[in-house]
C-alpha positions, 0 to 999 in steps of 0.5 A: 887767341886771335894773335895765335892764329894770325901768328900761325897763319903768316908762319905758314905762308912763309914757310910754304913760300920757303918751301917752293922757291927751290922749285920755282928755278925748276919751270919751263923756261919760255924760249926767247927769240935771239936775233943776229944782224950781219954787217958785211962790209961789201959794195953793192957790186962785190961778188964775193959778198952773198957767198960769205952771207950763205956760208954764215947762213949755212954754219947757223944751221949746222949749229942748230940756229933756225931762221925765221 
């Protein structure tokens, strides 16, 4: 009798674990913080460098990319 309910038991909680893996996919995901370094290739006194610099800044916002 004991092995019945011990075979039941285990049953069960394979099949409830069967049950909710499908919906384990469906939870919240945590939001990741994605970072991007930009290397310019630029001297120190190049006076084109912080503007290619702001222009990048400027095309992540556009895309919806905070910075922070």
């Amino acid at each position: 009798m004991l092995d019945l309910r011990r075979r039941r038991f285990i049953t069960l909680l394979a099949g409830g674990a069967a049950a909710a893996w499908p919906f384990a996919g469906l939870a919240q995901q945590t939001g990741r913080m994605r970072r991007i370094a930009l290397l310019v290739g630029a001297t120190e006194n190049d006076p084109e460098a912080p503007l290619s610099s702001e222009a990048f800044r400027q095309t992540l916002n556009q895309l919806g990319w905070k910075e922070g």
